[in-house]
C-alpha positions as CSV (number, residue, x, y, z in Angstrom):
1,X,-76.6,-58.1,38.3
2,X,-76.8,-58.8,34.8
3,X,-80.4,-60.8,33.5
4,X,-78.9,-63.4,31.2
5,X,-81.9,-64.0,29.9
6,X,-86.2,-62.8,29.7
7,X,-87.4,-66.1,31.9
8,X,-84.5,-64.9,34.7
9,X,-85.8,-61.0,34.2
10,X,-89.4,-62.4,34.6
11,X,-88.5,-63.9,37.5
12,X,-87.5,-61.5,39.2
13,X,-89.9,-59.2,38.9
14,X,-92.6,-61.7,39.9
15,X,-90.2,-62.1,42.9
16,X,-90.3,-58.4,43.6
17,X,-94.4,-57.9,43.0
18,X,-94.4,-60.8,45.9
19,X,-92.7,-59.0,48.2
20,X,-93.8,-55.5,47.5
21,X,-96.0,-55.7,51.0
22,X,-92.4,-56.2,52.5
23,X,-90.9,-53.7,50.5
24,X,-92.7,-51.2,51.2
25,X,-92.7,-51.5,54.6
26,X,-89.1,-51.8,55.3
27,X,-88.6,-48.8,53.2
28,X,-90.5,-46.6,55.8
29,X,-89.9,-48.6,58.9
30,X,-87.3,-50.4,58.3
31,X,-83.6,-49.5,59.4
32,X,-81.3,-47.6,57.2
33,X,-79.3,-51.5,55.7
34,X,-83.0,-52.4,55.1
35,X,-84.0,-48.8,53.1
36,X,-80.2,-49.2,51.4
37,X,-81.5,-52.9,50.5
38,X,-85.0,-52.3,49.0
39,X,-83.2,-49.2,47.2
40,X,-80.9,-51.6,45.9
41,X,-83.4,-53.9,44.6
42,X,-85.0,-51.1,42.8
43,X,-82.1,-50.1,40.4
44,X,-82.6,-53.8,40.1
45,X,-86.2,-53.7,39.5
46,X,-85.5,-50.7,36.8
47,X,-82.6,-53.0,35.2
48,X,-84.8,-55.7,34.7
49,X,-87.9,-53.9,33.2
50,X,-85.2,-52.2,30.7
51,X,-83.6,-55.5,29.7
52,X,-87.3,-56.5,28.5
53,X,-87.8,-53.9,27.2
54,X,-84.9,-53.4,25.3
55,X,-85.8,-57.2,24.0
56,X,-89.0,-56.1,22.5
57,X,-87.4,-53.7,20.7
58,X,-84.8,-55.8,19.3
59,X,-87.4,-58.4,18.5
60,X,-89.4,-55.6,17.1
61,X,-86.6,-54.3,14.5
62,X,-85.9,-57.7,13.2
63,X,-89.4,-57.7,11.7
């Protein structure tokens, strides 16, 4: 998954902070398609805070 844009990234992760309860659950209990999922979204996670990031710093060097 590519973020297009920062509001898409944001979204996201306000998506993921909603279900961290959930998350973390399933990644102890959960069965191995669920711990392969919330892995998943991780990377994702990761990928999304980079993209950010990597905007700020663009932003940052145009100045």
């Amino acid at each position: 998954m590519k973020f297009k844009c920062k509001e898409m990234a944001q979204d996201f992760l306000r998506m993921i902070e909603e279900l961290e309860p959930c998350l973390e659950f399933e990644a102890e209990y959960g069965s191995e398609q669920a711990k392969a999922d919330v892995k998943h979204l991780r990377m994702l996670q990761r990928q999304a805070y980079e993209y950010l990031d990597d905007l700020e710093k663009s932003k940052s060097s145009r100045k």
